[in-house]
PDB file of N, CA, C and O in Angstrom:
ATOM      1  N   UNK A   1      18.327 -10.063   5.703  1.00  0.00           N
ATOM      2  CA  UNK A   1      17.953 -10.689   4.458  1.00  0.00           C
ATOM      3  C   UNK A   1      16.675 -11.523   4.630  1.00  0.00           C
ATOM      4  O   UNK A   1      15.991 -11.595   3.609  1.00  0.00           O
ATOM      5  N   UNK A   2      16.353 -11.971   5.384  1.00  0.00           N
ATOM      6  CA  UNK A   2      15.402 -13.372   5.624  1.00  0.00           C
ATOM      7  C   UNK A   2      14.207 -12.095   6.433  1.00  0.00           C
ATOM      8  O   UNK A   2      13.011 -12.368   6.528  1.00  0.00           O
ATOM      9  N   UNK A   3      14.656 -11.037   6.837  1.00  0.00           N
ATOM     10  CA  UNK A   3      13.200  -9.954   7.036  1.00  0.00           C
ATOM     11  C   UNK A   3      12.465  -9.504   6.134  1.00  0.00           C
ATOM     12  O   UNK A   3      11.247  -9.340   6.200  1.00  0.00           O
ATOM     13  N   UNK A   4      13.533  -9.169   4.789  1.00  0.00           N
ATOM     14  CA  UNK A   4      13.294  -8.763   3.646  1.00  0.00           C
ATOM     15  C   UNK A   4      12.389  -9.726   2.999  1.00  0.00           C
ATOM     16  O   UNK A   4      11.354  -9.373   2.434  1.00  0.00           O
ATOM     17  N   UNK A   5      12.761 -10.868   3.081  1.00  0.00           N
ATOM     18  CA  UNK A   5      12.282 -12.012   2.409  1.00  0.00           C
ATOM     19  C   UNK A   5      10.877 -11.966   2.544  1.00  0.00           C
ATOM     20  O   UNK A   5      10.041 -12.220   1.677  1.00  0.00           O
ATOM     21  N   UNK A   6      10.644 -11.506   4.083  1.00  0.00           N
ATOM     22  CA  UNK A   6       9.624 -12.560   4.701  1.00  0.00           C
ATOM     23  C   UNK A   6       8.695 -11.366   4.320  1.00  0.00           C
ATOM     24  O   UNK A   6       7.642 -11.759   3.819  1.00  0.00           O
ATOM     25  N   UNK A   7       8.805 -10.027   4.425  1.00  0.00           N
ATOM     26  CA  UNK A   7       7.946  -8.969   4.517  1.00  0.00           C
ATOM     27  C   UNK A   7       8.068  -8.391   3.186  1.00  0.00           C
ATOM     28  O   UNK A   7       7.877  -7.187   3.015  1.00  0.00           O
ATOM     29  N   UNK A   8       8.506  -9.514   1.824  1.00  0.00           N
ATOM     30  CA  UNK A   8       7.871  -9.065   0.202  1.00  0.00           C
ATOM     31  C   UNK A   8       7.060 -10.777   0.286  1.00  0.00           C
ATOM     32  O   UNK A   8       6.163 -10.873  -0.551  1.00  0.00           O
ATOM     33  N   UNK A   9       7.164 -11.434   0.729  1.00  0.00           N
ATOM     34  CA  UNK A   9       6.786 -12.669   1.016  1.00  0.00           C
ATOM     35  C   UNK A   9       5.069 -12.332   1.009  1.00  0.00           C
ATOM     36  O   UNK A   9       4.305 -12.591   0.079  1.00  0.00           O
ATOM     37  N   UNK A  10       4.715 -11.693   2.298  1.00  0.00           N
ATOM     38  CA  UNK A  10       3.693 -10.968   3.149  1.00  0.00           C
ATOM     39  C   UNK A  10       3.104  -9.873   2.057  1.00  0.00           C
ATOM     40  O   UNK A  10       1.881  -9.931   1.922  1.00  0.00           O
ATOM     41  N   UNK A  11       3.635  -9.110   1.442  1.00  0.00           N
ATOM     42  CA  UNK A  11       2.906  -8.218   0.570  1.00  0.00           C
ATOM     43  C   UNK A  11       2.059  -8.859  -0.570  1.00  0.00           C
ATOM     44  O   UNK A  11       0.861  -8.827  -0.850  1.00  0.00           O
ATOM     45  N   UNK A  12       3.568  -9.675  -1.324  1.00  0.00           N
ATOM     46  CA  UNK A  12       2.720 -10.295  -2.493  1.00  0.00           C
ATOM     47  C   UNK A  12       1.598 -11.094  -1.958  1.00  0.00           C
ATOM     48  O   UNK A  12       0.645 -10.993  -2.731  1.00  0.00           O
ATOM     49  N   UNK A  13       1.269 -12.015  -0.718  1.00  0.00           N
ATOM     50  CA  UNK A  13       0.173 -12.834  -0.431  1.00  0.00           C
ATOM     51  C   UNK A  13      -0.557 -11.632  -0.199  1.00  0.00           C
ATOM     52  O   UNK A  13      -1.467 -11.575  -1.026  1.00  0.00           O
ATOM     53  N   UNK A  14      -0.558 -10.857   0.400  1.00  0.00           N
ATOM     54  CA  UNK A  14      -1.716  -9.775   0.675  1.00  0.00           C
ATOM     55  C   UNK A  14      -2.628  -9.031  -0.347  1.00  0.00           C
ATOM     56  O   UNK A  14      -3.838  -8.806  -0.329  1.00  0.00           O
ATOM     57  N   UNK A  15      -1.343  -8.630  -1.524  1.00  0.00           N
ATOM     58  CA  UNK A  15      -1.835  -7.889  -2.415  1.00  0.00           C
ATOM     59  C   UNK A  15      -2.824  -8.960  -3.651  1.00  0.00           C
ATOM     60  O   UNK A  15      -3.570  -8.562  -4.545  1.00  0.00           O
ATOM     61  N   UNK A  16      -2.461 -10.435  -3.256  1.00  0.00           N
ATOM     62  CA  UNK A  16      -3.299 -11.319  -3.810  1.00  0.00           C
ATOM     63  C   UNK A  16      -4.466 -11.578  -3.079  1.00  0.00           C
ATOM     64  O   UNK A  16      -5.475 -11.858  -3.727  1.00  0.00           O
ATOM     65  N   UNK A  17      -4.538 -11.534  -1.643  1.00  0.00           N
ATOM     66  CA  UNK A  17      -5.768 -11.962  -1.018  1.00  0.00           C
ATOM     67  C   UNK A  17      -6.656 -11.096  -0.647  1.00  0.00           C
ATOM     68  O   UNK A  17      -7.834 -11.428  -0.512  1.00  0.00           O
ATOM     69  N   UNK A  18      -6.203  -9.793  -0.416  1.00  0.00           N
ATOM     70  CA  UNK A  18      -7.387  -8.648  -0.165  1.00  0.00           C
ATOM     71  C   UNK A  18      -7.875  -8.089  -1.437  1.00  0.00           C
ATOM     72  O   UNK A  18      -8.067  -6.930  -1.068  1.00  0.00           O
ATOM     73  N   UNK A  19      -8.164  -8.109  -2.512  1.00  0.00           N
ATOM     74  CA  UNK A  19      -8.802  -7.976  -3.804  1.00  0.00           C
ATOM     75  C   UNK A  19     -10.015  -9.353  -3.837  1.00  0.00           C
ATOM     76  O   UNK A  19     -11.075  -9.404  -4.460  1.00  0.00           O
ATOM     77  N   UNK A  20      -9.617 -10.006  -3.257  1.00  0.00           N
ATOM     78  CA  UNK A  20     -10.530 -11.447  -3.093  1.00  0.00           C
ATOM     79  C   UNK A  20     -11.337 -11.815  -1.829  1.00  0.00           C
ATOM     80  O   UNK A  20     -12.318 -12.545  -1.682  1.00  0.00           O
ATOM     81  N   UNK A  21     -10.639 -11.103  -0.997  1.00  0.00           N
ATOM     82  CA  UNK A  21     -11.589 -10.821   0.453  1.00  0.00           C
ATOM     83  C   UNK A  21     -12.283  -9.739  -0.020  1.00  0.00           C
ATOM     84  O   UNK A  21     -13.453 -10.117  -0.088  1.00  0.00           O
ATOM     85  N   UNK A  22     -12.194  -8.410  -0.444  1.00  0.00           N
ATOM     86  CA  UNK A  22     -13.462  -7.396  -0.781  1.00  0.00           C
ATOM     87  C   UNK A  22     -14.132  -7.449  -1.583  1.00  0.00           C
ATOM     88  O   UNK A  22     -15.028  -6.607  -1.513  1.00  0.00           O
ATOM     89  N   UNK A  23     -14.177  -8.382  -2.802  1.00  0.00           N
ATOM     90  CA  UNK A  23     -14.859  -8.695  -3.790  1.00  0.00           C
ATOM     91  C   UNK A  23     -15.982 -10.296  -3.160  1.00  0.00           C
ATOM     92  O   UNK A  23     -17.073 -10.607  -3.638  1.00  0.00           O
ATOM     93  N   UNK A  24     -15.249 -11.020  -2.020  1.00  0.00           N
ATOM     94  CA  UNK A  24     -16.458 -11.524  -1.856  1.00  0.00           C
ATOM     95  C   UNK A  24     -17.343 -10.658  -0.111  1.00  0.00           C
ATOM     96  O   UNK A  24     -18.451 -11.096   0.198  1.00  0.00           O
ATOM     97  N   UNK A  25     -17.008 -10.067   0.359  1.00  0.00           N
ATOM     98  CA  UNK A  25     -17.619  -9.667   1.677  1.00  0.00           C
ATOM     99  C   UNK A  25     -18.389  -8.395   0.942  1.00  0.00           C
ATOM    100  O   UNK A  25     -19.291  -7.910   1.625  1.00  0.00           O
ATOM    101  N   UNK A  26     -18.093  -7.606  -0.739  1.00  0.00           N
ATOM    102  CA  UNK A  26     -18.640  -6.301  -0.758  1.00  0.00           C
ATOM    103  C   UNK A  26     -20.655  -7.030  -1.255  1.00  0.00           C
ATOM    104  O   UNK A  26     -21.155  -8.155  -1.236  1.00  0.00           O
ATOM    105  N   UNK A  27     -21.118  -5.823  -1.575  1.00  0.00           N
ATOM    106  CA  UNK A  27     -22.592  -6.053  -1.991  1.00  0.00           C
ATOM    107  C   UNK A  27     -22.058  -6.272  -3.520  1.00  0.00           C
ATOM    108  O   UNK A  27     -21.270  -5.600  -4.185  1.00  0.00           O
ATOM    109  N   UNK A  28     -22.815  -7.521  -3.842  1.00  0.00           N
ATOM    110  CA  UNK A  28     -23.001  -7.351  -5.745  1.00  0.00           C
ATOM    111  C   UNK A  28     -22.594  -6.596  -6.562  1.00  0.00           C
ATOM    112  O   UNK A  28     -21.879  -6.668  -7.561  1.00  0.00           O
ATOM    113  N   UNK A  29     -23.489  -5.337  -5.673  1.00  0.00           N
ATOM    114  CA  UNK A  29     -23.943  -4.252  -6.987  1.00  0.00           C
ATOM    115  C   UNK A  29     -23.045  -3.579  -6.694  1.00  0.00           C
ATOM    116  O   UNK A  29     -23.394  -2.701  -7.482  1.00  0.00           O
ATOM    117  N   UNK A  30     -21.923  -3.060  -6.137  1.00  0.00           N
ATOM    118  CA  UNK A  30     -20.658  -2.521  -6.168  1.00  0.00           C
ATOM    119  C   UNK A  30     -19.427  -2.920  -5.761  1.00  0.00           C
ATOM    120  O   UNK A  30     -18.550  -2.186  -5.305  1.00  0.00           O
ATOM    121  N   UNK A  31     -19.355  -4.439  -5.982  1.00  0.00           N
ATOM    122  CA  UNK A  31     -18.173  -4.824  -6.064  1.00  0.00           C
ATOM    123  C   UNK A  31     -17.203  -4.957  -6.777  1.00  0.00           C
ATOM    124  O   UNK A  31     -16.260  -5.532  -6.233  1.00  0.00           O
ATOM    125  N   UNK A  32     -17.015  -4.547  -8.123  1.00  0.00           N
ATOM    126  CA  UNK A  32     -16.462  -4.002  -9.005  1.00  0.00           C
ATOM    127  C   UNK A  32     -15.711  -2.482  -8.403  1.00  0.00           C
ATOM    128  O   UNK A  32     -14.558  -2.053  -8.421  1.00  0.00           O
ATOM    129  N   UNK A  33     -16.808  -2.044  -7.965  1.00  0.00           N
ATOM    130  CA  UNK A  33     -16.102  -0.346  -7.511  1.00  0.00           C
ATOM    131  C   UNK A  33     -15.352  -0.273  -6.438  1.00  0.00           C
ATOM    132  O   UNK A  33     -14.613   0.704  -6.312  1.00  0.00           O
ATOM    133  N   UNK A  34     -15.393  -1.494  -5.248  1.00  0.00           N
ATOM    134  CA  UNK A  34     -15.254  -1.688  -4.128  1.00  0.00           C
ATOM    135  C   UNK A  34     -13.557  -1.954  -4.898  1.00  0.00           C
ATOM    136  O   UNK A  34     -13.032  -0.865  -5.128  1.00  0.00           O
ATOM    137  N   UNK A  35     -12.914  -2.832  -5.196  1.00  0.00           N
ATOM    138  CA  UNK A  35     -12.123  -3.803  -5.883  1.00  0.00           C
ATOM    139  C   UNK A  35     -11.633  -2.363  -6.835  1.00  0.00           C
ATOM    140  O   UNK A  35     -10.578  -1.868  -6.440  1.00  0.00           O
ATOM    141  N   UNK A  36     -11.963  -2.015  -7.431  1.00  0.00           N
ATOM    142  CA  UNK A  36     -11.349  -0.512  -8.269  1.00  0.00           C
ATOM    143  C   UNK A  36     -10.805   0.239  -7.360  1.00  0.00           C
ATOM    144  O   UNK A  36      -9.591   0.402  -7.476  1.00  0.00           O
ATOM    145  N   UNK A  37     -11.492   0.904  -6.221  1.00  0.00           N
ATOM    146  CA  UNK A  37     -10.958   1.670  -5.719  1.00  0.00           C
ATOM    147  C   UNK A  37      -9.597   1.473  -4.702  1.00  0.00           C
ATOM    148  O   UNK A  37      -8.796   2.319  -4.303  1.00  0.00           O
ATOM    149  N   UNK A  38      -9.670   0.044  -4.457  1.00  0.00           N
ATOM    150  CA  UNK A  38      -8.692  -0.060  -3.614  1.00  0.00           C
ATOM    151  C   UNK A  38      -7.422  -0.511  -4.523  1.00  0.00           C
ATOM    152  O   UNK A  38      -6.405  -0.611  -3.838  1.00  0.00           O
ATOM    153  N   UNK A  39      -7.246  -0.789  -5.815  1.00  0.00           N
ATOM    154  CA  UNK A  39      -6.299  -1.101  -6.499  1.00  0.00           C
ATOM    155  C   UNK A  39      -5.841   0.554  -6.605  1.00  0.00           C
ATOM    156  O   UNK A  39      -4.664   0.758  -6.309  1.00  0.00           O
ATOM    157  N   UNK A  40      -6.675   1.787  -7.009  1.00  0.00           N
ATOM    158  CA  UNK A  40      -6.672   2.648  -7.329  1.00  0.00           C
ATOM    159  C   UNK A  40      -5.579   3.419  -5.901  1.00  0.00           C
ATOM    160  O   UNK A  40      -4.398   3.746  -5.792  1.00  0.00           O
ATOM    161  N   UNK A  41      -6.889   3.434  -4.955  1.00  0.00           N
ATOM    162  CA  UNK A  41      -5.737   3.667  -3.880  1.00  0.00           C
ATOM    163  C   UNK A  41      -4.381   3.737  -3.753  1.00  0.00           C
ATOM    164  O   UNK A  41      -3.652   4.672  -3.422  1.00  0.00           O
ATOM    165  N   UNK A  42      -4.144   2.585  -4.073  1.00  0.00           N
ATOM    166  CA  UNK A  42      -2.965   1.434  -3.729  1.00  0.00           C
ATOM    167  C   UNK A  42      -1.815   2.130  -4.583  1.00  0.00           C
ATOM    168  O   UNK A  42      -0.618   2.123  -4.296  1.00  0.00           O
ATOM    169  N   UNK A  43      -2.387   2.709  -5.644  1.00  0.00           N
ATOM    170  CA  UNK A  43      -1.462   3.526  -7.054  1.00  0.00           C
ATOM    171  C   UNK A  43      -1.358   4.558  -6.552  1.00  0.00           C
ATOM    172  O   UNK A  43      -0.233   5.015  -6.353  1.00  0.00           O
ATOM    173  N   UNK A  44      -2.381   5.182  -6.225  1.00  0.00           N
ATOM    174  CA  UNK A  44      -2.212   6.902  -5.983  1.00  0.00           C
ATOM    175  C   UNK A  44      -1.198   7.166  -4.614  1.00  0.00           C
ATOM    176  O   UNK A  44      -0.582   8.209  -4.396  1.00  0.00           O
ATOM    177  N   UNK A  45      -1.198   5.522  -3.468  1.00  0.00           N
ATOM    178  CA  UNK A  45      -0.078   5.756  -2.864  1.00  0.00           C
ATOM    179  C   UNK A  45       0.962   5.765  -3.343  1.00  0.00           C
ATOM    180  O   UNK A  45       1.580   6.822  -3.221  1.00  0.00           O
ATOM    181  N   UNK A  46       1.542   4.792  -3.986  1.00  0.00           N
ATOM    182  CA  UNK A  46       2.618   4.757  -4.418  1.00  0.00           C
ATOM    183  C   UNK A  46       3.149   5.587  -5.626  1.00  0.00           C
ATOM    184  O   UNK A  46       4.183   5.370  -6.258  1.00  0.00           O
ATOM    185  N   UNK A  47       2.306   6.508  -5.807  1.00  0.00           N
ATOM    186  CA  UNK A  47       2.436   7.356  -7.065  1.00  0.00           C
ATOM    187  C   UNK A  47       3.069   8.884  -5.734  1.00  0.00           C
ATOM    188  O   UNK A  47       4.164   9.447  -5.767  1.00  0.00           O
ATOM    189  N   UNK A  48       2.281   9.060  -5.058  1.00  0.00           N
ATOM    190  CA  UNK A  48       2.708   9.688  -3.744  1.00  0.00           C
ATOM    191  C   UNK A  48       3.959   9.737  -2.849  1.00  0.00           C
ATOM    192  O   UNK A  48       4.759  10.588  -2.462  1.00  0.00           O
ATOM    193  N   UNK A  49       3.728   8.299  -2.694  1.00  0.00           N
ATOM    194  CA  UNK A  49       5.553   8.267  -1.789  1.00  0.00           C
ATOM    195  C   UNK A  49       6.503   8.562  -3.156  1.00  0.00           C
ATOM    196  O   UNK A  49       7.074   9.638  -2.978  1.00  0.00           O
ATOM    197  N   UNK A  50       6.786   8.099  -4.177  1.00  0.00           N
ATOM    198  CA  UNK A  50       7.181   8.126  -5.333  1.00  0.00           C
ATOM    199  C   UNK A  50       7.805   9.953  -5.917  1.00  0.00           C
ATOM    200  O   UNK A  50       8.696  10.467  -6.592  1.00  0.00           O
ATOM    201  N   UNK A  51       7.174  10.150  -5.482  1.00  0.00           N
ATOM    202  CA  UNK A  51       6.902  11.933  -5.683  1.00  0.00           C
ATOM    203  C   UNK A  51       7.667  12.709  -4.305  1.00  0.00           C
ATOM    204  O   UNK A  51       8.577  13.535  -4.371  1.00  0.00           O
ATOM    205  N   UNK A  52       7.175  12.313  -3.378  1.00  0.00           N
ATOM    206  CA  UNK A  52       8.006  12.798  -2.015  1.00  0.00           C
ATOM    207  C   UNK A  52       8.921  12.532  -1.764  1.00  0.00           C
ATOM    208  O   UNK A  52       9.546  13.402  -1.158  1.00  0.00           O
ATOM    209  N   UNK A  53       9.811  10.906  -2.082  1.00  0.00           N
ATOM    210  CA  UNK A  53      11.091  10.676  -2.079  1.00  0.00           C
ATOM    211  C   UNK A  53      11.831  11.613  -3.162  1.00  0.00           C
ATOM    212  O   UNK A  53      12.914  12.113  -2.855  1.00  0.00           O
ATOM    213  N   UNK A  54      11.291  11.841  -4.356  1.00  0.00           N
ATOM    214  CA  UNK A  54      12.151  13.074  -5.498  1.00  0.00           C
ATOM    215  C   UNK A  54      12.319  13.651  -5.230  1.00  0.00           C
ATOM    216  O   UNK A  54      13.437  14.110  -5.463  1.00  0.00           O
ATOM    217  N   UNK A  55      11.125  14.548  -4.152  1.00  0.00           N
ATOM    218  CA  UNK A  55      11.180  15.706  -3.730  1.00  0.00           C
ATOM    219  C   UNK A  55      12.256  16.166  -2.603  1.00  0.00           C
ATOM    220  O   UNK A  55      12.831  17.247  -2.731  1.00  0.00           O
ATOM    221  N   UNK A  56      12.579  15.095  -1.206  1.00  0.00           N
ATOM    222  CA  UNK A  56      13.134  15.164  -0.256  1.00  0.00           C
ATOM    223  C   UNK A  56      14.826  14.443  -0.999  1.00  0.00           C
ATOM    224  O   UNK A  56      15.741  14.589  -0.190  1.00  0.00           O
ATOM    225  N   UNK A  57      15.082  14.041  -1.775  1.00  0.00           N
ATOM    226  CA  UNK A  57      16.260  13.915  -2.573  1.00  0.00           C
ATOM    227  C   UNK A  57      16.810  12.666  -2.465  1.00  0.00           C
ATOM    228  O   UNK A  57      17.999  12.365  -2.571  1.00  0.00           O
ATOM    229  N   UNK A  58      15.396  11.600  -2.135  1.00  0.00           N
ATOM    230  CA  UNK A  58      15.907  10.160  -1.812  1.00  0.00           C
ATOM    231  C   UNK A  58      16.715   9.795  -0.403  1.00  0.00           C
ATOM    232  O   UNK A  58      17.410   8.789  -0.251  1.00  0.00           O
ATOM    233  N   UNK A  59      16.483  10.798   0.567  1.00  0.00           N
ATOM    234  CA  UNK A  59      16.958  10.888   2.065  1.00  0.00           C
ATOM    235  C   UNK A  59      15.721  10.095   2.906  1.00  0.00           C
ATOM    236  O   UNK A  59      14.661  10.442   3.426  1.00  0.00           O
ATOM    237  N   UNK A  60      16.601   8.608   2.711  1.00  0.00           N
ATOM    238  CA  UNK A  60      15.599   7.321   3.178  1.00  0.00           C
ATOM    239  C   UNK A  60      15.534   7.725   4.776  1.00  0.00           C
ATOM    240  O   UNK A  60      14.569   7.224   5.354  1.00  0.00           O
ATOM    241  N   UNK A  61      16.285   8.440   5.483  1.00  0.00           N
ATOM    242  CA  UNK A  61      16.287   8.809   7.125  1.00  0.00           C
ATOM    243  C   UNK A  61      14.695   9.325   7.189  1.00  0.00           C
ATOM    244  O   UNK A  61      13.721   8.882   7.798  1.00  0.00           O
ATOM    245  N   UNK A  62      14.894  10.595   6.181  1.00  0.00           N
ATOM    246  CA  UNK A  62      13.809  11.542   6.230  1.00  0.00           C
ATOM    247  C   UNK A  62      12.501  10.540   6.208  1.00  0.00           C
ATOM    248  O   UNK A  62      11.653  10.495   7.099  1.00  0.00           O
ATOM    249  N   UNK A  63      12.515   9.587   4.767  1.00  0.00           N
ATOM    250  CA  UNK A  63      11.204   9.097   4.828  1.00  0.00           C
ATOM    251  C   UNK A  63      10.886   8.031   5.579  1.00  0.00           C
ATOM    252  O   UNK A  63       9.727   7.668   5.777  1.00  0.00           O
ATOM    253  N   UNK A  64      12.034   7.404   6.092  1.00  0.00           N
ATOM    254  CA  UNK A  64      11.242   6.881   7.502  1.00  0.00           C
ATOM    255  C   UNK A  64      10.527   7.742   8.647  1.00  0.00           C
ATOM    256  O   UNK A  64       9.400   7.499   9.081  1.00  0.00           O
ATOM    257  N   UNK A  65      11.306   8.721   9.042  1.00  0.00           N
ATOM    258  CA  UNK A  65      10.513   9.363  10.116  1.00  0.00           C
ATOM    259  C   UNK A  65       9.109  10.251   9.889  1.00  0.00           C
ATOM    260  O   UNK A  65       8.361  10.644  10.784  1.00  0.00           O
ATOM    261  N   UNK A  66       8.972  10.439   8.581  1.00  0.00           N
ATOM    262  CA  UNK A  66       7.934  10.978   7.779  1.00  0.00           C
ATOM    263  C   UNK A  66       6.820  10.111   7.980  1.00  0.00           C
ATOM    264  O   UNK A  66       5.735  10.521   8.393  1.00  0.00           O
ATOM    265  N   UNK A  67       7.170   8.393   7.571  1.00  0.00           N
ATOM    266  CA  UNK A  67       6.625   7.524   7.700  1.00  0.00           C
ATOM    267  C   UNK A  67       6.084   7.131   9.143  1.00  0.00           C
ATOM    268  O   UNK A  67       5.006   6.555   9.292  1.00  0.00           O
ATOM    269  N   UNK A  68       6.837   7.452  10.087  1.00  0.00           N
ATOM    270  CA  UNK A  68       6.671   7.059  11.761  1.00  0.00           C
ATOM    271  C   UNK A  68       6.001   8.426  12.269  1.00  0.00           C
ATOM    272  O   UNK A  68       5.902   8.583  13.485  1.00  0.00           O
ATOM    273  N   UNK A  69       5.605   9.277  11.526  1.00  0.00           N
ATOM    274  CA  UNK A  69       4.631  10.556  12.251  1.00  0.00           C
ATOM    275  C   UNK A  69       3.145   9.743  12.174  1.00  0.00           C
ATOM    276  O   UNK A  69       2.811   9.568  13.346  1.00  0.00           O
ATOM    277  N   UNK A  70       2.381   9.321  11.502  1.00  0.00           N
ATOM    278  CA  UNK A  70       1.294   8.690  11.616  1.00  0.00           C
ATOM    279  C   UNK A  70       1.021   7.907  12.780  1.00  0.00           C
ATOM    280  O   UNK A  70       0.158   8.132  13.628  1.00  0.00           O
ATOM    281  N   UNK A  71       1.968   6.816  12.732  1.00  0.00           N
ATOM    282  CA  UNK A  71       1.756   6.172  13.833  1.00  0.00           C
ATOM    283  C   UNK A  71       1.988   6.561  15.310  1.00  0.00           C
ATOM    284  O   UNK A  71       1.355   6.129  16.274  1.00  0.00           O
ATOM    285  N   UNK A  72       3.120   7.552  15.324  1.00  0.00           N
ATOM    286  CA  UNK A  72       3.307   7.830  16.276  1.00  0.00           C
ATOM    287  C   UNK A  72       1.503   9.070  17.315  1.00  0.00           C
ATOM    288  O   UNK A  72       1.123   9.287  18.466  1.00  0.00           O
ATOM    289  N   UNK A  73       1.179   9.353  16.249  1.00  0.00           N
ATOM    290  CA  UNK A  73      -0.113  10.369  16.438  1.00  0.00           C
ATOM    291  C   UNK A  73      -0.853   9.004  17.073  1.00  0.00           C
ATOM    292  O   UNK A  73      -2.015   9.062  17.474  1.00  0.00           O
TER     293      UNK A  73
END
């Protein structure tokens, strides 16, 4: 419970502070696009896993180890 906590804890600060770290480190003139694309990203993942869990029938085993092929490479 208190992992759970801590690691939606960690997202929401993240998903607040990296929109605000790339909007001030990008150039001017495309920081708007810089800041778009990574919100955009951020959807098209979760529009993704979203789609593959339907597909694999919500077999959370599967999408962990699905999930642990990346890293493991």
């Amino acid at each position: 419970m208190i992992g759970r906590f801590t690691v939606g804890l960690a997202v929401g600060i993240s998903s607040m502070i990296v929109p605000v770290y790339l909007s001030e480190v990008a150039p001017t003139k495309i920081r708007g696009v810089v800041v778009t694309f990574y919100v955009v990203a951020i959807s098209i993942g979760q529009l993704a896993s979203s789609v593959i869990a339907l597909e694999l029938g919500r077999d959370w085993r599967l999408m962990l180890g699905l999930g642990a092929g990346p890293a493991i490479i």
